[in-house]
BAVEX-548556 format. One record per residue: residue number from 1; x, y, z of N, C-alpha, C in turn. Coordinates in pm, 1 decimal. Layout:
BEGIN
<NUM; <X; Y; Z>; <X; Y; Z>; <X; Y; Z>>
...
END
This chain:
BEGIN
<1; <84.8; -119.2; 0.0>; <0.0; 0.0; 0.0>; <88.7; 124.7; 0.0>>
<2; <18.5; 201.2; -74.1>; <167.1; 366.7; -91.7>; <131.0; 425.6; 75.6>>
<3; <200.5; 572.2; 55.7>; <202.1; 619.4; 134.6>; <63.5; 703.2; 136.5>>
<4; <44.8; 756.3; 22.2>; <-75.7; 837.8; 33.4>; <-215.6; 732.0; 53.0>>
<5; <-193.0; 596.5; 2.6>; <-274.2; 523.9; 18.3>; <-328.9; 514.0; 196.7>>
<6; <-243.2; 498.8; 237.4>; <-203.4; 481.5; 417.3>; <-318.2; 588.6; 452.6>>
<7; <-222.2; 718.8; 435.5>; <-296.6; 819.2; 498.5>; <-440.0; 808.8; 457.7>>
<8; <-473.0; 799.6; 333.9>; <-641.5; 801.5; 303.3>; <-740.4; 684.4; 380.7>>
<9; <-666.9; 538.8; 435.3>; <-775.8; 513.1; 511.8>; <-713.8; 495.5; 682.6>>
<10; <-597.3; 591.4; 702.6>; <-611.5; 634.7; 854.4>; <-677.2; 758.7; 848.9>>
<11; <-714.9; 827.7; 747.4>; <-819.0; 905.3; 770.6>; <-1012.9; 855.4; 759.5>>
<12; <-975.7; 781.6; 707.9>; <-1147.6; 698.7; 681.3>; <-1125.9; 622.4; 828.1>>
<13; <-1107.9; 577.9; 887.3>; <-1069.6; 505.4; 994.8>; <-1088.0; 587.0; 1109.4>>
<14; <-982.5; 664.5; 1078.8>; <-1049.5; 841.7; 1232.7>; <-1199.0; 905.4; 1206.0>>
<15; <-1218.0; 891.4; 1064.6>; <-1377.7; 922.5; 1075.0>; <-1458.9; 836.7; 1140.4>>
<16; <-1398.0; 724.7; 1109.1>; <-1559.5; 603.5; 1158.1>; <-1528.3; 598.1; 1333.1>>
<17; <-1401.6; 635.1; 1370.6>; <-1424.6; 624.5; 1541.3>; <-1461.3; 765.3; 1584.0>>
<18; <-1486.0; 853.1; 1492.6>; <-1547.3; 970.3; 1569.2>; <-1714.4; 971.1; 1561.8>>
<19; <-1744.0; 882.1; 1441.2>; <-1873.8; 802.2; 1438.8>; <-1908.6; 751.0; 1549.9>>
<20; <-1818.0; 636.1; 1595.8>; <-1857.2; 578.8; 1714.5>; <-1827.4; 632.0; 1831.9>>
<21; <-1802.5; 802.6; 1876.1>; <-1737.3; 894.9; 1995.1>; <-1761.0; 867.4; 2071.3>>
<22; <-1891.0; 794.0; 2076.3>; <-2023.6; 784.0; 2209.9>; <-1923.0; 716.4; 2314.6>>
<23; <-1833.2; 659.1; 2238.8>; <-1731.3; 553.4; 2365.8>; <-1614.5; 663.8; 2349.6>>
<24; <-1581.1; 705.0; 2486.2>; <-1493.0; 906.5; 2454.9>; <-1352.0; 804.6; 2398.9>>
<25; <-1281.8; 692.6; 2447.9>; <-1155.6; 681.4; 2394.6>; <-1146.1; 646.6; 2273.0>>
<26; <-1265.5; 617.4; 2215.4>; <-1295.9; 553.2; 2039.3>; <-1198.2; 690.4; 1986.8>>
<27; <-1308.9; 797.7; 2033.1>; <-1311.1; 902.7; 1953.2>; <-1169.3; 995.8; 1995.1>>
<28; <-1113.8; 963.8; 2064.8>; <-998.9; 1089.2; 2101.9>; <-906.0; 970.3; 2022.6>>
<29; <-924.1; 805.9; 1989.5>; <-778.8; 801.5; 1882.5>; <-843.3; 828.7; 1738.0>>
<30; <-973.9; 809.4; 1694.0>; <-1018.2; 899.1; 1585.5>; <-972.9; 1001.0; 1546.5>>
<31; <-979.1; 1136.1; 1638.8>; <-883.2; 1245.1; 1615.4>; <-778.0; 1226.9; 1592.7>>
<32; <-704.1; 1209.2; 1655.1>; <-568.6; 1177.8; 1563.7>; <-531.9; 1106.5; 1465.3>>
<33; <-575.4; 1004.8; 1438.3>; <-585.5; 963.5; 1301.6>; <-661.1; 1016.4; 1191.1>>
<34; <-731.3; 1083.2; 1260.9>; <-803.4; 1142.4; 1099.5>; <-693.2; 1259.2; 1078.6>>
<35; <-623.9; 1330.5; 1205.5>; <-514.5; 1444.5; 1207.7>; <-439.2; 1366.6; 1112.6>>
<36; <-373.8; 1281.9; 1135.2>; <-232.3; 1225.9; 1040.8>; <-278.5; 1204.6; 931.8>>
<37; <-434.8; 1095.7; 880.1>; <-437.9; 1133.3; 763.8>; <-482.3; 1245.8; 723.8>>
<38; <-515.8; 1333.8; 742.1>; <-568.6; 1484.3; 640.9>; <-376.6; 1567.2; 632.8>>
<39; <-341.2; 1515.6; 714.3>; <-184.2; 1545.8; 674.8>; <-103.7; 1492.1; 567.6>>
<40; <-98.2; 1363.3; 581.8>; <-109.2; 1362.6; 460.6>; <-158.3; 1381.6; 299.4>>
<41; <-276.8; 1394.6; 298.3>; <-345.9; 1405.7; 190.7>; <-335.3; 1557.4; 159.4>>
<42; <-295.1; 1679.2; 263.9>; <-302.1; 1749.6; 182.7>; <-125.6; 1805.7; 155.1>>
<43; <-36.3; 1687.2; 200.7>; <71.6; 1689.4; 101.7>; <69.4; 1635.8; 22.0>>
<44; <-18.2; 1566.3; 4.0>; <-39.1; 1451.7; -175.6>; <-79.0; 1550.9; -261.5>>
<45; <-189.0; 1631.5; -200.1>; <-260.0; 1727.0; -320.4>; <-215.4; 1869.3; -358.0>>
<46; <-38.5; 1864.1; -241.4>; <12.4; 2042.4; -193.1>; <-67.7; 2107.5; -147.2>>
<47; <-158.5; 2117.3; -85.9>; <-270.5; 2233.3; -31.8>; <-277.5; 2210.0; 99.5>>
<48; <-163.4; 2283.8; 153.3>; <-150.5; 2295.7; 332.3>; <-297.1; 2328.1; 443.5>>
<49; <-386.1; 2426.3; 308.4>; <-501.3; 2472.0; 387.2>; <-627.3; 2320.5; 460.3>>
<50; <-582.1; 2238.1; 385.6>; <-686.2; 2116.1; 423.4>; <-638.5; 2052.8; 564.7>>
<51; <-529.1; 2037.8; 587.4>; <-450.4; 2003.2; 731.1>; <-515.1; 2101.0; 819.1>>
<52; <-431.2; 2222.2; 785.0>; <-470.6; 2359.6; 885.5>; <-626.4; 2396.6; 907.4>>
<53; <-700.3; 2380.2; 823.9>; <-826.6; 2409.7; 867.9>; <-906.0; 2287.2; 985.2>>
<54; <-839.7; 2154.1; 909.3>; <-880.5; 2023.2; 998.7>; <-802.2; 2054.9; 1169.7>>
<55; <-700.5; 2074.6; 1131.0>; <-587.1; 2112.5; 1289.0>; <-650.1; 2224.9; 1360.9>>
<56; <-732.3; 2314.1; 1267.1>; <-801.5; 2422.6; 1378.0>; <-939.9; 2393.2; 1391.0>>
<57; <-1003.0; 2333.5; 1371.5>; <-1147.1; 2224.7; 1357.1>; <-1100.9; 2166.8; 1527.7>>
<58; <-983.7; 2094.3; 1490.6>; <-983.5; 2019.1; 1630.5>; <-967.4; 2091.6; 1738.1>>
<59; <-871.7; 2200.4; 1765.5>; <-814.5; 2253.4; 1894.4>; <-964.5; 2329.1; 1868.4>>
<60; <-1025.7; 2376.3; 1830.0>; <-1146.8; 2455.3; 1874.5>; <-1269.1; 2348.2; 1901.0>>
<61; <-1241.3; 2210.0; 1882.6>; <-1331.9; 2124.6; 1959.1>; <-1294.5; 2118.3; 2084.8>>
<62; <-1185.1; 2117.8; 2105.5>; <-1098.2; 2041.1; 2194.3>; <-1134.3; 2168.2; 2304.8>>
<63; <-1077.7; 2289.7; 2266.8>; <-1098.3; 2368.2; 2368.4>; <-1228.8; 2420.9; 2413.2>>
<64; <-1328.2; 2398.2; 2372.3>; <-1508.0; 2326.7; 2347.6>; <-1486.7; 2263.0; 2506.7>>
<65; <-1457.8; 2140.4; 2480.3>; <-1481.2; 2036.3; 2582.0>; <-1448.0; 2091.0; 2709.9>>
<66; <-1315.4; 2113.4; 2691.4>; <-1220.3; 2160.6; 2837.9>; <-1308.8; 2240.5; 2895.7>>
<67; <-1353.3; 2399.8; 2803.4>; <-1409.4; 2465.2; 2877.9>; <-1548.7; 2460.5; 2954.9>>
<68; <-1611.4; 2342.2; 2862.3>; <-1746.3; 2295.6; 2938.5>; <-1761.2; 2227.7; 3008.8>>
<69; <-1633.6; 2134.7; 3055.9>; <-1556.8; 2037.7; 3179.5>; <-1558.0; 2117.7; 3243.0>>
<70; <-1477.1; 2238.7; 3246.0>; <-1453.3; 2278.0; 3387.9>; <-1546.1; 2360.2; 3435.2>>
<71; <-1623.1; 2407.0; 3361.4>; <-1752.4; 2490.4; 3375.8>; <-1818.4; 2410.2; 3497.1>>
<72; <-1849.8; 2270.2; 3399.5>; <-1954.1; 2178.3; 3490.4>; <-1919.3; 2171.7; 3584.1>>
<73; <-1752.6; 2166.3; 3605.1>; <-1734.7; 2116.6; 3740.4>; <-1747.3; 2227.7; 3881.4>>
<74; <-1722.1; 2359.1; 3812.9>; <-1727.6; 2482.3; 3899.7>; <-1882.0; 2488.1; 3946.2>>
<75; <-1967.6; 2456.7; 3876.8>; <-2131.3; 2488.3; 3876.5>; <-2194.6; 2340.2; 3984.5>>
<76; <-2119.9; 2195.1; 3969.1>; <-2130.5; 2082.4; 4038.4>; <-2087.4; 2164.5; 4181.1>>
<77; <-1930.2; 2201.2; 4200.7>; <-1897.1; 2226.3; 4336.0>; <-1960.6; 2386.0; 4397.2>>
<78; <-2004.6; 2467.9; 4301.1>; <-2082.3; 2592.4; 4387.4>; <-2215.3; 2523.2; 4418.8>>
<79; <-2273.9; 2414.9; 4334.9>; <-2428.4; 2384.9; 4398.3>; <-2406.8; 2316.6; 4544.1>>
<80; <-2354.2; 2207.9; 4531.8>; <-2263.7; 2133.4; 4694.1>; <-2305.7; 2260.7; 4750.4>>
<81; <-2224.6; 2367.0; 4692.4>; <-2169.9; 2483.8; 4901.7>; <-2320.1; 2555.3; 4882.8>>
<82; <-2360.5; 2625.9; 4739.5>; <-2469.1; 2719.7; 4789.8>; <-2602.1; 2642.9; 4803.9>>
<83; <-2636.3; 2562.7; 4746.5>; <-2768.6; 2481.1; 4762.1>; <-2817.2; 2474.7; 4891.5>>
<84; <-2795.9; 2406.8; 4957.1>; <-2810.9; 2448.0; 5106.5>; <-2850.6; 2559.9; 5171.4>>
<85; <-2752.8; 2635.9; 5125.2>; <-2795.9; 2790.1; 5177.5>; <-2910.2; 2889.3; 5126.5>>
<86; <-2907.6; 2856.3; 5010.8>; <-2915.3; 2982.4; 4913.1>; <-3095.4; 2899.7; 4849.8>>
<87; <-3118.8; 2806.1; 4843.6>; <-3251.8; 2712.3; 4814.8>; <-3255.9; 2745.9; 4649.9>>
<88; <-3421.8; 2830.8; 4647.3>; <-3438.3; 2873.9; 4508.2>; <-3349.3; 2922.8; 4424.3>>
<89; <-3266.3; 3029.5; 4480.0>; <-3172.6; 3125.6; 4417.8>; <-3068.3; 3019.6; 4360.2>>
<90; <-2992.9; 2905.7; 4426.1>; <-2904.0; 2815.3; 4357.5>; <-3000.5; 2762.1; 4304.6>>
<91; <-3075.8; 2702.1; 4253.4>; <-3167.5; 2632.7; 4129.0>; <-3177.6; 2708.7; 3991.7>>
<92; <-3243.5; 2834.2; 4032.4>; <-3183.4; 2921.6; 3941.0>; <-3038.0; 2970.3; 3902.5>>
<93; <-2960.7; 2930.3; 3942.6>; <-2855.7; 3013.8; 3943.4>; <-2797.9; 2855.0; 3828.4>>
<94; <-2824.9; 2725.5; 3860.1>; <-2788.3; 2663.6; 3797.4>; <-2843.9; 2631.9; 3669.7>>
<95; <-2936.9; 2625.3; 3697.1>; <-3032.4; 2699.5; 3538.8>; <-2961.5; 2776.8; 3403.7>>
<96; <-2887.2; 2916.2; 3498.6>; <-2837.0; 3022.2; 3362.0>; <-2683.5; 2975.3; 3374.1>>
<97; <-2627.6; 2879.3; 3488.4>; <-2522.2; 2847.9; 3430.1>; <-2543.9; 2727.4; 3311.2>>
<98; <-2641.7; 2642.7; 3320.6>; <-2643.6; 2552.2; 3204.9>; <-2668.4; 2615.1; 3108.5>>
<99; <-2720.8; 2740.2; 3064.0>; <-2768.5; 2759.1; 2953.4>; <-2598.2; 2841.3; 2943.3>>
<100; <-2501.5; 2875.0; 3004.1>; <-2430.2; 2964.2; 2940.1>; <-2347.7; 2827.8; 2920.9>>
<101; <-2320.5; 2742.1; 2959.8>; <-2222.2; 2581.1; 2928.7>; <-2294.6; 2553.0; 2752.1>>
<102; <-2439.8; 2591.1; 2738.0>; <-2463.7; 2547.6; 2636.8>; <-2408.0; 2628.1; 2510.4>>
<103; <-2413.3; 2791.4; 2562.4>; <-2366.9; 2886.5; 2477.2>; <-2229.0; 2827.6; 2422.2>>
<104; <-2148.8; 2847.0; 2517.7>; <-1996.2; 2790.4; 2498.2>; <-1985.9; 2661.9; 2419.3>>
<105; <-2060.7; 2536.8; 2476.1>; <-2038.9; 2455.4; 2344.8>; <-2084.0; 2514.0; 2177.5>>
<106; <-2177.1; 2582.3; 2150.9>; <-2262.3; 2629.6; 2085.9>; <-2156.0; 2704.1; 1979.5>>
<107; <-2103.1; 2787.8; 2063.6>; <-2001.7; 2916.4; 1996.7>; <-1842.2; 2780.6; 1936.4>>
<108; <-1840.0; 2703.2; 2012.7>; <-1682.7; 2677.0; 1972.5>; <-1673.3; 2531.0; 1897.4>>
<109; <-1865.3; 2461.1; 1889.0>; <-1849.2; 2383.5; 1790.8>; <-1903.9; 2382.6; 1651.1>>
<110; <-1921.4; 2534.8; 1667.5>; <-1945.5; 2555.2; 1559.1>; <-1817.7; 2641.7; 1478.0>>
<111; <-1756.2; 2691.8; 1539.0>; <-1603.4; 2703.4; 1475.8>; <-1551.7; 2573.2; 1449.6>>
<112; <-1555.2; 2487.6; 1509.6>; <-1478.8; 2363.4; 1496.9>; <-1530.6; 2303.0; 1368.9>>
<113; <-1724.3; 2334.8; 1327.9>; <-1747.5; 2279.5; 1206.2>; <-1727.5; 2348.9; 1094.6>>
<114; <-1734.6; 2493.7; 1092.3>; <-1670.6; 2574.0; 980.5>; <-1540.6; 2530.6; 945.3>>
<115; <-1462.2; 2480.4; 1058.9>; <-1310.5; 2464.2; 961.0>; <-1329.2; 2324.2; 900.4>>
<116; <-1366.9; 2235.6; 952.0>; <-1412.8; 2106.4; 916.5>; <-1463.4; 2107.3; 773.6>>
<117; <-1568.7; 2174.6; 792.9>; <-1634.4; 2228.9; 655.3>; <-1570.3; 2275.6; 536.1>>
<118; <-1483.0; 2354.4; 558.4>; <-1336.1; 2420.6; 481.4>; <-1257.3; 2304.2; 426.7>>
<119; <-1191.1; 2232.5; 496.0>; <-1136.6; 2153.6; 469.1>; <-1170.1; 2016.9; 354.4>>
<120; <-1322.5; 1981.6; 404.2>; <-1396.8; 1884.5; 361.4>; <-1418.2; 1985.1; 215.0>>
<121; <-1465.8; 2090.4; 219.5>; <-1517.4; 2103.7; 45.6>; <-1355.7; 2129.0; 12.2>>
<122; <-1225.4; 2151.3; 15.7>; <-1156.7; 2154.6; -31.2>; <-1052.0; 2017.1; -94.4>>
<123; <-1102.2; 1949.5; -16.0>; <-1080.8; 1803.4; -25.5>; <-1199.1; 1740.1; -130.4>>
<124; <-1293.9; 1776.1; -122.0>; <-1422.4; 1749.1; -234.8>; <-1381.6; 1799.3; -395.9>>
<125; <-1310.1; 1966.8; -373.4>; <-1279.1; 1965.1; -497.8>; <-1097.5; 1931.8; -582.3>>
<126; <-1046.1; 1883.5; -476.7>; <-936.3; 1828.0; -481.6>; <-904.0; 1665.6; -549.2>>
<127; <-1031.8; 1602.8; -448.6>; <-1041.2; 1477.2; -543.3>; <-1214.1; 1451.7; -594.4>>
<128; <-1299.4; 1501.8; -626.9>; <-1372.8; 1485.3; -737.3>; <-1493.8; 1410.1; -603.3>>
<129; <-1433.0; 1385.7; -493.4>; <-1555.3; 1321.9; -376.5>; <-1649.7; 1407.9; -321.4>>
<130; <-1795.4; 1388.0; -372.0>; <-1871.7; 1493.3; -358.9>; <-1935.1; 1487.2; -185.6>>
<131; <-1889.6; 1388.2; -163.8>; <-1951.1; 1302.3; -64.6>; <-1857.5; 1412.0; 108.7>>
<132; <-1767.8; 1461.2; 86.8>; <-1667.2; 1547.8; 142.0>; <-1793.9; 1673.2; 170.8>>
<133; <-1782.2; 1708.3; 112.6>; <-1874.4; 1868.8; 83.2>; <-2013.7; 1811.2; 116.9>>
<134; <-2086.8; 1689.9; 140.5>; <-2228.1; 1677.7; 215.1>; <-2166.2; 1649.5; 363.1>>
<135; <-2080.5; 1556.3; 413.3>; <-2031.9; 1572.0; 512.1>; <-1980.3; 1688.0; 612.7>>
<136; <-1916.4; 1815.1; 538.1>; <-1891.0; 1933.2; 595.2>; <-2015.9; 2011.3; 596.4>>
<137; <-2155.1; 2031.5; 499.2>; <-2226.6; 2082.4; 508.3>; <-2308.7; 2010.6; 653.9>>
<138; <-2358.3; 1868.3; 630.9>; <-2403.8; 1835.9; 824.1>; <-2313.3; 1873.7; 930.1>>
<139; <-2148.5; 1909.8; 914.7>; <-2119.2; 1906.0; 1070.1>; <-2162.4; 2072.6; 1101.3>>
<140; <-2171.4; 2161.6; 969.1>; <-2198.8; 2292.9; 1010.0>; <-2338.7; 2275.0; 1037.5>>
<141; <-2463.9; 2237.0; 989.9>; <-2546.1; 2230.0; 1045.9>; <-2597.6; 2176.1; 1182.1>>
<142; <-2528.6; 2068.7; 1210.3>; <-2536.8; 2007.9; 1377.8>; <-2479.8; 2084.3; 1422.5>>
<143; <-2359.4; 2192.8; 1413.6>; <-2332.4; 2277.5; 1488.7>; <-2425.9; 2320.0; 1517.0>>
<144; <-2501.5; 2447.9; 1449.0>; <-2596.3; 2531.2; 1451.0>; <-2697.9; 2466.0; 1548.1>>
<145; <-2722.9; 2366.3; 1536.7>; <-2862.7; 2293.7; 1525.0>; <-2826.4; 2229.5; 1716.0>>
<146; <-2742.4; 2284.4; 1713.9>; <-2658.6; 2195.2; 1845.8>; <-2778.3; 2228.5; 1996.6>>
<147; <-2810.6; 2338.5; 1994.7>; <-2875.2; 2391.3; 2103.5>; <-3044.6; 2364.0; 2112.9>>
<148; <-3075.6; 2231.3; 2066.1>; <-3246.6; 2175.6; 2036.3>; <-3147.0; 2025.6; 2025.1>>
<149; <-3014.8; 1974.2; 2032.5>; <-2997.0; 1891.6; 2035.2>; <-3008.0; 1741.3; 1909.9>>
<150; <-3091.1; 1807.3; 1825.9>; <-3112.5; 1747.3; 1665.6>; <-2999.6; 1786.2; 1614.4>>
<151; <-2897.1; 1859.9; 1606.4>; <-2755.0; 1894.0; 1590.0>; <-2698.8; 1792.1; 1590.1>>
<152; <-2641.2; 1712.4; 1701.9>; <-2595.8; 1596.4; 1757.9>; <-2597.4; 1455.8; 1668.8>>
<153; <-2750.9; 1471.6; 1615.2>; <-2740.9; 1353.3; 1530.0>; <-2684.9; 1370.2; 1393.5>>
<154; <-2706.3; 1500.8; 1341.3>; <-2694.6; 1539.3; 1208.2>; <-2540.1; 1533.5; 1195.8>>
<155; <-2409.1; 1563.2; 1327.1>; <-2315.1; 1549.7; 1358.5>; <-2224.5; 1401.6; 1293.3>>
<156; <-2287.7; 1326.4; 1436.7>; <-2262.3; 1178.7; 1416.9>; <-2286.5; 1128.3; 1250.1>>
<157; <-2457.5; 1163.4; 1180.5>; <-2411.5; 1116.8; 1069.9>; <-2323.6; 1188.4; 960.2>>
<158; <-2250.2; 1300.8; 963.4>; <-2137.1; 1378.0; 898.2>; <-2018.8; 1274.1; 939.1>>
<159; <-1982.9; 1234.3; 1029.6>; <-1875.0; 1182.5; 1055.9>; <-1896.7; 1031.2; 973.8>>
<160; <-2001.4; 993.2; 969.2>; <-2006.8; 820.8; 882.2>; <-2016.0; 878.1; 713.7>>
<161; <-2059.5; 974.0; 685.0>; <-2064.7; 1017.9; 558.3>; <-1910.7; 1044.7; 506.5>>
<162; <-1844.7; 1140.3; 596.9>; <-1716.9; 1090.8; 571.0>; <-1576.1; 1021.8; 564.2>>
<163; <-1623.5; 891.2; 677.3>; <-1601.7; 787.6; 641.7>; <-1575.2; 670.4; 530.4>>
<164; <-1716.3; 748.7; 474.2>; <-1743.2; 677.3; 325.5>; <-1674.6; 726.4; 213.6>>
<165; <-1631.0; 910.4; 213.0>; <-1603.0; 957.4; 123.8>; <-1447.4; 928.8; 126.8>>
<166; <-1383.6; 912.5; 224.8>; <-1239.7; 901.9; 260.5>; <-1236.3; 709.5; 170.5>>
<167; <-1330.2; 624.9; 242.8>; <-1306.2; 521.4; 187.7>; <-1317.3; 506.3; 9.5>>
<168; <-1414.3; 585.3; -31.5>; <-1488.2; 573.7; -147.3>; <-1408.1; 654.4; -289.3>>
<169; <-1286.4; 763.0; -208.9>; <-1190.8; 888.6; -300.8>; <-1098.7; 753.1; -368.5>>
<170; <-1128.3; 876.2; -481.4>; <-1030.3; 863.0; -560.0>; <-868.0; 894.7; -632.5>>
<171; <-785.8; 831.2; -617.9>; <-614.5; 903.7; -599.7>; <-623.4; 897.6; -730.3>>
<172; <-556.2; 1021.4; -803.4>; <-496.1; 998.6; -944.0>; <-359.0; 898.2; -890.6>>
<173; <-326.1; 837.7; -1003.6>; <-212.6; 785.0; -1032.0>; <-76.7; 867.9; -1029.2>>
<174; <73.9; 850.9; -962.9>; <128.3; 906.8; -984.7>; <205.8; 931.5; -1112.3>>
<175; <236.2; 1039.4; -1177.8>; <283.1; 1059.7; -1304.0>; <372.5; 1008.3; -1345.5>>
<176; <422.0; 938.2; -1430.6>; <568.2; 905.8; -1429.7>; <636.4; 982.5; -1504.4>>
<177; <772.4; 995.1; -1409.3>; <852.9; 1059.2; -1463.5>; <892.3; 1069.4; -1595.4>>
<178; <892.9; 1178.6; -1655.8>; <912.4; 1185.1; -1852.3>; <1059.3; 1101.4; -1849.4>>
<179; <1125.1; 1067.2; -1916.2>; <1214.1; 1056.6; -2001.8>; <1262.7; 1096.9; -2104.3>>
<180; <1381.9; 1178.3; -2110.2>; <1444.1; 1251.7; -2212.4>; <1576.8; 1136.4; -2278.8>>
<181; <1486.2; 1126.2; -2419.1>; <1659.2; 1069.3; -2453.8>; <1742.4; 1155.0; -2489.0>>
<182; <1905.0; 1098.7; -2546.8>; <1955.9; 1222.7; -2599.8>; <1875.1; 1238.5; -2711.5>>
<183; <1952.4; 1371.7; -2757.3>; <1914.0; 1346.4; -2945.2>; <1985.6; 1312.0; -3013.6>>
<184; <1963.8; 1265.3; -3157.1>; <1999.5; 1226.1; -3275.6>; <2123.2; 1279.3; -3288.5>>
<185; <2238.4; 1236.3; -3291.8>; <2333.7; 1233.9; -3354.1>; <2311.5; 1393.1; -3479.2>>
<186; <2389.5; 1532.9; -3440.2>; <2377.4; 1637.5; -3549.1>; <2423.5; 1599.4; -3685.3>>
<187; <2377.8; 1623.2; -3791.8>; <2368.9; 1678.4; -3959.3>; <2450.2; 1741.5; -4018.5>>
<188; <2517.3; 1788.8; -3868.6>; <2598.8; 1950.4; -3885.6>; <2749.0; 1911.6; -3984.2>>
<189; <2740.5; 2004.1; -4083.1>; <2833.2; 2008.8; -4154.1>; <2986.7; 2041.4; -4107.1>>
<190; <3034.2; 2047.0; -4027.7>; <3109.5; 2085.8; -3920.9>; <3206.0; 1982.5; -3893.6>>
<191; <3341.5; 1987.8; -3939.9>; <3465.2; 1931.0; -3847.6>; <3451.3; 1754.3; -3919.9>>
<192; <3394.6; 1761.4; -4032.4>; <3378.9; 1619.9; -4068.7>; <3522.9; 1551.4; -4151.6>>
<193; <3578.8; 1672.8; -4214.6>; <3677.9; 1671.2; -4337.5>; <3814.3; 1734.6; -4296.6>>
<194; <3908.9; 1718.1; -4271.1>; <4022.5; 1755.7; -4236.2>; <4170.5; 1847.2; -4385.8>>
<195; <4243.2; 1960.7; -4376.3>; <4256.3; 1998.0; -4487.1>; <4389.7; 1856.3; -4502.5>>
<196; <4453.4; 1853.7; -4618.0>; <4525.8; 1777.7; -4655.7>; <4644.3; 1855.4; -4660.8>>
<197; <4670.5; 1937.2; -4619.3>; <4802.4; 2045.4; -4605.1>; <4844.8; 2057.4; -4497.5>>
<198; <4769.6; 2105.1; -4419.4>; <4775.0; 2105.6; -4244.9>; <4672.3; 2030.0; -4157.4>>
<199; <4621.9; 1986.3; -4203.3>; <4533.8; 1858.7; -4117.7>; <4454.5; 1935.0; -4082.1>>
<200; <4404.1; 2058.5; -4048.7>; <4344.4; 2127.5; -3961.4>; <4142.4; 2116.5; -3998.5>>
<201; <4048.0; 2125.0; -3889.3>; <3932.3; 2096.0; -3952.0>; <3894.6; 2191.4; -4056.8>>
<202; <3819.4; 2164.8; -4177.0>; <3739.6; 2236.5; -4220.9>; <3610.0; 2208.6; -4255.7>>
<203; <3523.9; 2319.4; -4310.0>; <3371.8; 2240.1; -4337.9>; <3381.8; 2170.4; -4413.6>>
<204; <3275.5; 2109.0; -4454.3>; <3191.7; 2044.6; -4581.7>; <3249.5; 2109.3; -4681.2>>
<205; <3159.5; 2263.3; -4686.9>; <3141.3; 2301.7; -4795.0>; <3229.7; 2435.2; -4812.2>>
<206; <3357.0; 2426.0; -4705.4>; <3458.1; 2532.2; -4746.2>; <3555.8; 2496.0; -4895.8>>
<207; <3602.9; 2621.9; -4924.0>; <3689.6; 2627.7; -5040.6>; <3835.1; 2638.5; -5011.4>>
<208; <3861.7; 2699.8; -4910.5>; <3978.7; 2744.6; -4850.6>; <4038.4; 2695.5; -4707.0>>
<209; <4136.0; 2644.9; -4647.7>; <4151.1; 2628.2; -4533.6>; <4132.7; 2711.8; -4454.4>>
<210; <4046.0; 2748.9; -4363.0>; <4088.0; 2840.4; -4244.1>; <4228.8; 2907.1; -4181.7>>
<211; <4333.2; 2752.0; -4187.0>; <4420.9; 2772.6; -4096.6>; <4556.2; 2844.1; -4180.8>>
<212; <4557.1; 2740.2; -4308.2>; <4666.2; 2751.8; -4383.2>; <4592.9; 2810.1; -4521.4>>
<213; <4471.8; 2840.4; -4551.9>; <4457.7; 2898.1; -4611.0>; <4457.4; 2854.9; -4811.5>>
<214; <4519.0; 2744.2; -4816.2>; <4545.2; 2647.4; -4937.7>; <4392.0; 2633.5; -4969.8>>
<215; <4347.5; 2621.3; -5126.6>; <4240.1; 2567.8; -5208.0>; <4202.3; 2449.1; -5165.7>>
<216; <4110.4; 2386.3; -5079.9>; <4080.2; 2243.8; -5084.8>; <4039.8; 2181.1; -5189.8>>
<217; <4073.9; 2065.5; -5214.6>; <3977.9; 1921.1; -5303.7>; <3844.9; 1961.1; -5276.0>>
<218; <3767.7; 1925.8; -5386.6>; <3611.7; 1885.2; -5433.7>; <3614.1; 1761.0; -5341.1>>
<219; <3507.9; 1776.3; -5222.8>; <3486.6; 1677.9; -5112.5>; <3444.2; 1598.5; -5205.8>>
END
């Protein structure tokens, strides 16, 4: 199998375990394999922007999560201390912190699907897989769609769609290298005939030696 071959289904391969995310360690070696292959592929095709948009897709998922981890966890340990105290007011209070945990996922996975998106139609018109560009169009929509939670699914199936398109692309062949022969042996009238006085070259179709200057023979 080539090299670019490799990368195209460790990238079909990181798609289908981000398919299956629901299990979190599926999906965190998904990411990286779909990272290494979109690295490769977009040195197969020279177009650095398909890596970089996928590489900023991820750290803006990534920093997604963290920040809604630690959110939860600040909003888990203020309910513990104020609940008790505070009754209604902490119920509410946990209320507008869930809805601002939702904002934050909201805002940074949907950056994460715009670059995704970027990447995927650039990869669509790179290799002729149309199937790229329906995949980036659902993860931007489950972004959007993220906060009613119908997002989520439209998500998951972007990630099996491009699964398929990673499995399903097509590589041109690599070119082979031209071959130059020499050329033909020159025609050139040049240095073929030597004078008979002084040896020295002359043309074909000189009359006179160059060197010594004597009448040559009728070649």
């Amino acid at each position: 199998m080539s090299n670019v071959e490799s990368n195209k289904t460790l990238a079909a391969i990181g798609a289908l375990l981000l398919f299956l995310s629901f299990v979190p360690a599926l999906g965190i070696i998904g990411i990286i394999l779909l990272l290494i292959g979109m690295k490769g592929l977009s040195e197969y095709y020279r177009d650095e922007s398909i890596y970089r948009s996928a590489l900023k897709g991820v750290i803006f998922g990534v920093i997604g999560i963290i920040a809604v981890s630690a959110f939860s966890l600040l909003n888990l340990l203020g309910g513990l201390i104020t609940t008790p105290v505070l009754g209604a007011f902490a119920l509410i209070g946990g209320i507008i912190f869930f809805i601002v945990l939702l904002v934050i996922a909201f805002i940074f996975y949907l950056l994460m699907a715009m670059n995704f998106r970027k990447a995927f139609n650039t990869l669509a018109e790179r290799s002729g897989e149309s199937n790229f560009r329906t995949a980036g169009t659902l993860l931007f929509w489950g972004a959007i769609l993220t906060l009613i939670l119908v997002g989520l699914v439209l998500i998951w199936i972007a990630w099996l769609i491009a699964a398929l398109a990673f499995f399903s692309m097509k590589l041109a062949p690599a070119q082979p290298q031209q071959q130059y022969g020499y050329p033909p042996p020159s025609s050139s009238s040049t240095a073929s005939r030597y004078c008979p006085y002084c040896g020295a070259p002359v043309d074909q179709n000189a009359t006179f030696c160059p060197h010594c200057g004597k009448q040559q023979p009728p070649a």
